[in-house]
N, C-alpha and C positions, 0 to 999 in steps of 0.2 A: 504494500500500500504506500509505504514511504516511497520507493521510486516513483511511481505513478505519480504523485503531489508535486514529486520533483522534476518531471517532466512536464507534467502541463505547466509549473512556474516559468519553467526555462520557456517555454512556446510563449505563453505570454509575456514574457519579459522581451523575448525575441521581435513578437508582433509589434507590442506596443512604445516599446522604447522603455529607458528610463524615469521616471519621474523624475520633473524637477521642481524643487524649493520653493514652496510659498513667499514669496519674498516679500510681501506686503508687512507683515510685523508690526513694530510698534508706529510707524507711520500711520495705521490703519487704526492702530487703536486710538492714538493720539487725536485722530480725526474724530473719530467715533465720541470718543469724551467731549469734545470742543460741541461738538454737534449737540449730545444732551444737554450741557450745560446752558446751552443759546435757546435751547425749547424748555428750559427749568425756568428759566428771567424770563422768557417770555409769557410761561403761563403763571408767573407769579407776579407781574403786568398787570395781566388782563385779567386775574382775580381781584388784587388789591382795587383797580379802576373801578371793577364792576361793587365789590363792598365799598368803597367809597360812596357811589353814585346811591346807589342803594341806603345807605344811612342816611343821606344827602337826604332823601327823598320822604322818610317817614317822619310822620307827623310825631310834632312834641308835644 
């Protein structure tokens, strides 16, 4: 059974090439943070606007 595994790996290895390296890394994550951070301020924006507007609005 072990040869067999080892033969179809080597066919596919063969077929398909090597893989190569995700290279994105911490570029990728770095973006990804910068990104939630800008929709965090944002929606805590247009919460504070909207409870402002809102107290603004009821009667005393």
């Amino acid at each position: 059974m072990s040869s067999l595994n080892r033969t179809v790996g080597l066919i596919v290895l063969l077929v398909m090439g090597p893989r190569k390296p995700d290279e994105r890394g911490l570029s990728q994550s770095t973006e990804n943070a910068i990104l939630l951070a800008g929709a965090a301020a944002i929606a805590v924006v247009i919460v504070t606007a909207i409870t402002l507007y809102v107290t603004d609005r009821l009667p005393r």
